[in-house]
Structures are given as structure tokens and as C-alpha cells.
C-alpha positions as CSV (number, residue, x, y, z in Angstrom):
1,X,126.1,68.8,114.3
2,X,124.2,70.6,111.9
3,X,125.4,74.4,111.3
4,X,123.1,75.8,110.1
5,X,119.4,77.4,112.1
6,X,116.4,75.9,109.5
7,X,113.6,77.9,108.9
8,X,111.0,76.3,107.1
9,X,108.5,78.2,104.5
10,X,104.7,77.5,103.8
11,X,105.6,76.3,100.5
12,X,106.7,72.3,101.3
13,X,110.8,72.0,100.4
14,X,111.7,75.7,100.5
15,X,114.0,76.6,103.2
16,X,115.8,79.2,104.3
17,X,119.1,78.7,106.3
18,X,121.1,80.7,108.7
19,X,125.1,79.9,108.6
20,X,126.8,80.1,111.9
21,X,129.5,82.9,111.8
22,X,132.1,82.9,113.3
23,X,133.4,86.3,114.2
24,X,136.7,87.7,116.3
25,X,139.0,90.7,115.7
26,X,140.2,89.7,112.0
27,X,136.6,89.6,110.6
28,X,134.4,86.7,109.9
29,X,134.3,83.4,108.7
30,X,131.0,81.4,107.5
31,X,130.7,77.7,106.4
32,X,127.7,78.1,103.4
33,X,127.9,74.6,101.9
34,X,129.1,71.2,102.6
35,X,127.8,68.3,100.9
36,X,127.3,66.0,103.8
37,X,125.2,68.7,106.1
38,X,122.8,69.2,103.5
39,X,122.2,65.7,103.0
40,X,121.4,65.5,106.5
41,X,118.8,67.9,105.7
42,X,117.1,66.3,103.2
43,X,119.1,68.2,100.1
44,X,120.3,65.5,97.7
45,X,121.1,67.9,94.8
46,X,124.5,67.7,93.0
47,X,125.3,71.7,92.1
48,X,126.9,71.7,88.9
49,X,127.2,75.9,88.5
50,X,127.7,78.5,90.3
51,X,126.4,81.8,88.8
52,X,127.5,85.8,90.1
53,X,124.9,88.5,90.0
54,X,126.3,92.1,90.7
55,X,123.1,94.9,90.2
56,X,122.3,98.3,91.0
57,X,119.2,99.6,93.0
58,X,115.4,98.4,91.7
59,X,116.5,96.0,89.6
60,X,114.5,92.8,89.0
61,X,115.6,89.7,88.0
62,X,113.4,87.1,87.1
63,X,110.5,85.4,87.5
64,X,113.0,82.7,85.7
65,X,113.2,78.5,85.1
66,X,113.8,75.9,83.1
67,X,111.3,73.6,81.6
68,X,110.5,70.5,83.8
69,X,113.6,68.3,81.9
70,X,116.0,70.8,82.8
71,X,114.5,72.4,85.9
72,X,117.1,73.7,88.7
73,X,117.6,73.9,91.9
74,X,119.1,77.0,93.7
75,X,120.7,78.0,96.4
76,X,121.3,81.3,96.4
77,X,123.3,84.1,99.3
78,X,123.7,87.9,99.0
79,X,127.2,88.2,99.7
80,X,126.9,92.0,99.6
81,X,124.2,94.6,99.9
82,X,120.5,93.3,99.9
83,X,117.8,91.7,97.8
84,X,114.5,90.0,98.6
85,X,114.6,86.7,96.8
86,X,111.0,85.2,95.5
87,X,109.9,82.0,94.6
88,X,107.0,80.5,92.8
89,X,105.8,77.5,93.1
90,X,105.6,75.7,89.7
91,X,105.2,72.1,90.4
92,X,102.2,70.5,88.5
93,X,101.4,68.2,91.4
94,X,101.8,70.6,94.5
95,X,98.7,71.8,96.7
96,X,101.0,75.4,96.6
97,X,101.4,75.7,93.2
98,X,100.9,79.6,91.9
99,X,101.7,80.7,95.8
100,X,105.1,82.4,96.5
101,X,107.3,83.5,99.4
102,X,109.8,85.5,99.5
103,X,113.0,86.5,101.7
104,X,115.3,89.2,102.2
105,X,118.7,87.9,101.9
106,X,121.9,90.3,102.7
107,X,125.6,90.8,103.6
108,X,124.1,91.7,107.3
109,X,122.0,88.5,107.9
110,X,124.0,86.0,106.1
111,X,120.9,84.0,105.4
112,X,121.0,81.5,102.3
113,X,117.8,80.4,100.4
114,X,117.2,76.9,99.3
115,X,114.1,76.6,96.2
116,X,113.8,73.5,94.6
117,X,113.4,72.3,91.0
118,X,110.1,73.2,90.2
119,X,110.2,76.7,91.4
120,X,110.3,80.4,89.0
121,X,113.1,82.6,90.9
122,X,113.4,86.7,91.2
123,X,115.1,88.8,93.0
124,X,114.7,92.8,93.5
125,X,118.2,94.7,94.5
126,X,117.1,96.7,97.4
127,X,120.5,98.3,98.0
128,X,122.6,100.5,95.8
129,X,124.3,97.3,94.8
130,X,123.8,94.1,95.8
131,X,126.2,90.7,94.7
132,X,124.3,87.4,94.3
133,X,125.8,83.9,94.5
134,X,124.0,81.4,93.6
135,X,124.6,77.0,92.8
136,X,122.6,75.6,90.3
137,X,121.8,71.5,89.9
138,X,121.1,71.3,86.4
139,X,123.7,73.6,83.4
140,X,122.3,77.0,82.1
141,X,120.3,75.9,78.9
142,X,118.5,79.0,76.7
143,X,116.8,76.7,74.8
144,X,114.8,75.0,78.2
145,X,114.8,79.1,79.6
146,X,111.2,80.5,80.3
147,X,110.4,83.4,81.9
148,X,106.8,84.9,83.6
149,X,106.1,88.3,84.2
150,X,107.0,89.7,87.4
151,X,103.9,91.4,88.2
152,X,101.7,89.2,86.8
153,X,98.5,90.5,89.0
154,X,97.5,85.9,89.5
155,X,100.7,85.8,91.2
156,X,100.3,89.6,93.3
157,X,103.9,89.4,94.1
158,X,104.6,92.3,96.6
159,X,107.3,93.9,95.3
160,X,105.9,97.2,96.4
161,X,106.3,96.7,100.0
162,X,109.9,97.1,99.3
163,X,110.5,100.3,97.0
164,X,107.7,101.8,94.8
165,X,107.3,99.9,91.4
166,X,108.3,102.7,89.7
167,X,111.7,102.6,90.6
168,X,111.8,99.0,89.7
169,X,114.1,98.1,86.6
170,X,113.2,95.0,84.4
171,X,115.3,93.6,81.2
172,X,113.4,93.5,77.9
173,X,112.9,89.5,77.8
174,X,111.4,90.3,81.4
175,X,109.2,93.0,80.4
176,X,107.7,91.0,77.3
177,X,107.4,87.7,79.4
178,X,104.3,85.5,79.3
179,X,101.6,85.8,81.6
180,X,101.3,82.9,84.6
181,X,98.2,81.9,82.9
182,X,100.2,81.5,79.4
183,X,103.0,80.0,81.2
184,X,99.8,77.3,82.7
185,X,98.8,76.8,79.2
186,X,101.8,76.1,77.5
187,X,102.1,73.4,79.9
188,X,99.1,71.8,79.1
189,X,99.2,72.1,76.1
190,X,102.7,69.8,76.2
């Protein structure tokens, strides 16, 4: 029996999934991996990380990925506060590639968001603080890291429909990232 509700995203391979939780008078309890369920969903990936995110109101994380021979897949949960989690589709080969979609993940909806290797991957803290967990399939490598701007205007993420731009708060290497069209290039180029 699976256990978890699959909802399935425009993009081909993303998925968002909703745990079953299991609540009584001592709190909660929630099952948000196990190998064999999400083979039966069509997830072979063998997560070799697991990374902590802890950040404060409007800030922005991201668009990041790995080059192609180190590209990761995530699945990521907001274990508290909220966030809405973006993807880009990267993949050279897919009728969706440039399009995004996005999901709000929290503490209160428990939801947990799948994006497979080929994907950039943000997320905007929409609470005062939010905590992200998140496996990864392939190590951490700076040297395979690339980054593209988050409001690349090719991309027209809608960040705004969540708290006004101005508020947002971007690292440096995020501010000064390449341009989709750069990131496209590159690519070719290779």
C-alpha cells in the first residue's frame, strides 16, 4: 500500500507527495521516505546526502544545479515554517525545458517535493523562519555548481505573488548569477 497521495505536475517526473500522518493525543508521526515505496513509484534514485536549510523571511535560495555529470536529484520537505519551492526544467531533450512549477511546502501540509536530475532548484522562505530538509543523489561538488538568476525575466518566475520582490534576500553568487540564456549557451557551447 502506497502512503503517500501523488500529485503529479505539468513538468513530466516532478511530483509532489503528501505523507500520511498519523496524529493522536502525543503529537504526530509521518513516514517521509522508504526505499521500497518510492520504487513503486517509479523513483530509482540512491540519496547519498542529506542537506539542512534554516532561513529567515524573503530569503531566496537558488536557482541552483550541477552540470549534467553531476546533476542531482532532490527531495526536499519544510519541516518548519513555509517556503514555495521552484523548479526549472533543464533537461536538453524535454518538450518543458525553460518552464517551471512551483509548490508551497510547510510544517502545516507536510507535503514533500520530488525534482529530478536535470532540474535548477529555489526556494523563497515565506515565514519568519522556515527549516528545509532535503536528499540529494549525487555529493555536493563546487566545482560541477552553476547557478541562474532568479528573476531572469525568460524564466518570469512568480516570486511576487508571494511577498513583494523587494523584501526578497539573495546571496551574492545569486545576485551575480548568469542569465538563462547564458546558462543555454554555455551548454552549447560544451
Amino acid at each position: 500500500m502506497n502512503k503517500f497521495k501523488i500529485i503529479k505536475h505539468s513538468i513530466k517526473s516532478l511530483l509532489t507527495l503528501e505523507p500520511r500522518v498519523f496524529q493522536d493525543h502525543r503529537g504526530e508521526f509521518i513516514e517521509t521516505y522508504h526505499k521500497s515505496n518510492f520504487r513503486d513509484l517509479g523513483i530509482f534514485d540512491e540519496f547519498v546526502q542529506d542537506n539542512h536549510a534554516k532561513s529567515t523571511f524573503g530569503v531566496l535560495r537558488g536557482l541552483h544545479l550541477q552540470s549534467s555529470d553531476a546533476s542531482q536529484s532532490k527531495l526536499l520537505r519544510c519541516v518548519y515554517g513555509e517556503v514555495f519551492d521552484v523548479a526549472v526544467d533543464l533537461r536538453l531533450d524535454s518538450p518543458t525545458k525553460g518552464q517551471w512549477v512551483g509548490e508551497v511546502l510547510s510544517s502545516k501540509n507536510n507535503k514533500l517535493f520530488y525534482i529530478p536530475a536535470g532540474f535548477a532548484h529555489a526556494f523563497l522562505t515565506l515565514s519568519d523562519i522556515s527549516i528545509v530538509n532535503y536528499k540529494l543523489s549525487d555529493f555536493y561538488n563546487p566545482q560541477k555548481e552553476s547557478a541562474i538568476y532568479p528573476f531572469d525575466k525568460d524564466l518570469n518566475i512568480s516570486w511576487s505573488d508571494y511577498i513583494n520582490c523587494d523584501e526578497i534576500i539573495l546571496s551574492d553568487k545569486d545576485k551575480n548569477a548568469q542569465s538563462y540564456k547564458q546558462f543555454l549557451e554555455g551548454i552549447n557551447e560544451n
